[in-house]
C-alpha positions in Angstrom: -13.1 6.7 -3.2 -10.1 5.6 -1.2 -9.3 7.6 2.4 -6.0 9.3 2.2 -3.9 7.1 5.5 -7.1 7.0 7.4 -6.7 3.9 9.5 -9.8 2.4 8.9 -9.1 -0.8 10.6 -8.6 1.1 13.8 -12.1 2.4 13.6 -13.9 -0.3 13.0 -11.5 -2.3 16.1 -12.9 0.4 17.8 -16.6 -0.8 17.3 -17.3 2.3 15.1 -20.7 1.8 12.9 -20.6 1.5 9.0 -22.3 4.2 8.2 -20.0 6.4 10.2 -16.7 4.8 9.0 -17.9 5.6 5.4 -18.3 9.1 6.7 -15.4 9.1 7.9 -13.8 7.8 4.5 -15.4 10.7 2.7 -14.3 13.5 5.6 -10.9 12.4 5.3 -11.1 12.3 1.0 -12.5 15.6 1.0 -9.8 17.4 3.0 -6.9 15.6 1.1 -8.5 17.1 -2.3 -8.9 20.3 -0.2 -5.3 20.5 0.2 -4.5 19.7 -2.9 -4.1 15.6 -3.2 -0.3 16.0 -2.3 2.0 14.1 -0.1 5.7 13.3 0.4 6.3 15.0 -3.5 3.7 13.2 -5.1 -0.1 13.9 -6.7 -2.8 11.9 -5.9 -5.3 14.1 -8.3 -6.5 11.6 -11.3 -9.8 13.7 -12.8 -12.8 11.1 -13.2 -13.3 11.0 -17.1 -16.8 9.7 -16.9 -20.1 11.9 -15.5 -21.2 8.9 -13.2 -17.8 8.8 -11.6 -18.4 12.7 -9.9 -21.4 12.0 -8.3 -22.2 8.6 -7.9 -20.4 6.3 -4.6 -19.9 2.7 -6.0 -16.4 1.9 -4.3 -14.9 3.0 -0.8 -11.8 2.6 1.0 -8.9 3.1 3.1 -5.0 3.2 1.9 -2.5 3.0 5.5 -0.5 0.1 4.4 2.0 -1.0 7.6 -0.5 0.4 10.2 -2.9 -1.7 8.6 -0.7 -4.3 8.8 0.0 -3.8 12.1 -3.4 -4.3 13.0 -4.1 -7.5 11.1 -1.0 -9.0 13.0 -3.0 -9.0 15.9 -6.5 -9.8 14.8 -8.4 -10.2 11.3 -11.4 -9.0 13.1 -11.9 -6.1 11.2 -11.9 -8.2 7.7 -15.1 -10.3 9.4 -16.7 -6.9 10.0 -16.7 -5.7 6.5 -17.7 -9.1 5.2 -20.7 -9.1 7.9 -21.4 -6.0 6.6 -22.7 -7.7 3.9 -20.0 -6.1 1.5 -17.5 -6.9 -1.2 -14.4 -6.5 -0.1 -11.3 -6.6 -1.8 -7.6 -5.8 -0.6 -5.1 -4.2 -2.7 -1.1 -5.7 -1.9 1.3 -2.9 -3.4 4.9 -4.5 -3.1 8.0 -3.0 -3.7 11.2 -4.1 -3.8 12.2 -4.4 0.1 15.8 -3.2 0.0 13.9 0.1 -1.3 11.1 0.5 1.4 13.6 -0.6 4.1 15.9 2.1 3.0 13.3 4.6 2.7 12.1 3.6 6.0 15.5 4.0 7.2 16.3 7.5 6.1 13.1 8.6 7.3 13.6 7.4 11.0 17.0 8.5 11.4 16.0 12.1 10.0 13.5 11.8 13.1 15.3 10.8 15.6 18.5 12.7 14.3 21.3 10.0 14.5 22.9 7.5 12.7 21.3 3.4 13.0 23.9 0.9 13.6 23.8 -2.4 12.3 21.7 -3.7 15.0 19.2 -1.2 14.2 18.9 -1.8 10.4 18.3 -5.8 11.3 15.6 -4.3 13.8 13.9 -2.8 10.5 14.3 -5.7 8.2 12.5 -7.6 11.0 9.4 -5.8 11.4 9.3 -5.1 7.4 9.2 -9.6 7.4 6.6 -9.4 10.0 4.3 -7.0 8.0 5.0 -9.1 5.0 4.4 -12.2 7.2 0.9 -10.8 7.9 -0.1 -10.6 4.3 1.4 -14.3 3.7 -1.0 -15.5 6.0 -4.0 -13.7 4.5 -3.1 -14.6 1.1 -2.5 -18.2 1.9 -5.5 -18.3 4.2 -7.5 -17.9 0.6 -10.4 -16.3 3.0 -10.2 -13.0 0.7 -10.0 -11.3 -2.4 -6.2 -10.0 -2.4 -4.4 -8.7 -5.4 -1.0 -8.0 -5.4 0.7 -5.1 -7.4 4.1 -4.6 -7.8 5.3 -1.2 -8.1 7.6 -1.3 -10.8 5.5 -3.7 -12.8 3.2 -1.1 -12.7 5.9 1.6 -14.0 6.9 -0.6 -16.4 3.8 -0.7 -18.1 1.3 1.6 -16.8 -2.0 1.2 -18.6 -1.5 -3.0 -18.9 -1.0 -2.9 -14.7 -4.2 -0.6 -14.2 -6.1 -2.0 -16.4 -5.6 -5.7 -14.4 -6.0 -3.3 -11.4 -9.6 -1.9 -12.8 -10.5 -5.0 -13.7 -10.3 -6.9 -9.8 -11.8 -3.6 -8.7 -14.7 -4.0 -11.1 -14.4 -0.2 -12.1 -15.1 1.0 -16.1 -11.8 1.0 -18.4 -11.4 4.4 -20.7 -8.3 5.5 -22.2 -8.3 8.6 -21.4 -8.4 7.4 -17.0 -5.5 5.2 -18.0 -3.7 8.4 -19.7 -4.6 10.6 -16.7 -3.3 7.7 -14.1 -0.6 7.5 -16.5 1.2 11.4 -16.1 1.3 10.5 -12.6 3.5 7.8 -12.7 7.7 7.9 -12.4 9.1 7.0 -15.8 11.8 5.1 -13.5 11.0 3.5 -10.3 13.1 5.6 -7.4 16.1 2.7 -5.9 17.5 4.5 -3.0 19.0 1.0 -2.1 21.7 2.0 -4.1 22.6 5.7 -2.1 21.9 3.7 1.2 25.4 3.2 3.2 23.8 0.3 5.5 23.9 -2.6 3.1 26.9 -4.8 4.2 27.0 -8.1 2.1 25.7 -9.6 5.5 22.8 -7.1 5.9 21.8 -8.5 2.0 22.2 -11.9 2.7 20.2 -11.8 5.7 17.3 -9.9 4.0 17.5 -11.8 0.9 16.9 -15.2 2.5 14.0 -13.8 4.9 12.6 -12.8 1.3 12.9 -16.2 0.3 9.7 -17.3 2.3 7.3 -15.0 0.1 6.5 -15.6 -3.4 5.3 -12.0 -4.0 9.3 -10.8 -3.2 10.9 -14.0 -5.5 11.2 -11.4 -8.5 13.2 -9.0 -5.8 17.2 -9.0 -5.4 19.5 -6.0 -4.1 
């Protein structure tokens, strides 16, 4: 079971007991199948394919990517709580290709403040999207945790091959017909609004590209 944007790391900053976070996890799970397992355009509804999977807890979880992020920047103290918990933990990396999540990011943030960013606003977003990135670095590097990174259009590419590496770091059963479910949800083509983005001035590119130089989990990535 994985919370739906949940913000687990806040909770437990906040002192908040295990057995309460885990309630928490399963509140939050509940009322995102309630309400159909939808966001932003996309379903989150894979039906377990074996009996033990329905009523049986073995794995639990949070998914708020940059918040959690956020939080890490300033203290890994949440990570040493889980692991004095006396539980396995194990983080999931999902990278994308950063011109994509920085325009996405974009377009979303000048719908909400209803304007226009100017260059000095799209460097201001490239920034904190390294920073974030620099966060995970620093866990990876630190070699103090199980991390796994996927990349997203690795994992369009080839579906079932991606999952199944997936499955197998989460220690969770393999069946063919989880993979095929997973699988319908899946974009045949990864979405590139990079591409509809005005903002990318060969200098805005160049700049990004050599901040992406410092992470080996971006070296596949170009505009």
């Amino acid at each position: 079971m994985v919370a739906h944007e949940l913000d687990a790391v806040a909770r437990i900053n906040a002192q908040v007991e295990r057995d309460q976070l885990f309630r928490d996890i399963v509140d939050r799970d509940t009322e995102f199948k309630d309400a159909g397992s939808q966001w932003m355009g996309y379903s989150y509804e894979v039906t377990p394919t074996l009996p033990e999977q329905q009523n049986k807890l073995t794995h639990i979880g949070d998914k708020r990517g940059g918040t959690t992020s956020k939080h890490l920047s300033e203290s890994w103290q949440a990570l040493e709580a889980i692991t004095n918990w006396g539980l396995q933990l194990k983080i999931l990396h999902v990278v994308r290709n950063p011109y994509d999540c920085i325009s996405t990011a974009i377009k979303k943030r000048e719908a909400k403040q209803r304007r226009v960013f100017q260059s000095h606003d799209v460097i201001r977003k490239m920034n904190h999207f390294i920073e974030k990135s620099t966060v995970i670095d620093q866990l990876i590097k630190s070699e103090k945790y199980d991390i796994y990174t996927l990349k997203l259009e690795e994992l369009i590419a080839d579906t079932e091959k991606e999952l199944n590496k997936l499955l197998h770091f989460v220690e969770l059963p393999i069946t063919d017909e989880y993979l095929a479910n997973c699988k319908r949800l899946v974009w045949s083509t990864p979405r590139q609004p990079r591409f509809a983005s005005p903002h990318w001035s060969a200098a805005h590119k160049t700049y990004l590209q050599q901040k992406m130089s410092a992470f080996s989990f971006f070296q596949d990535y170009s505009f």
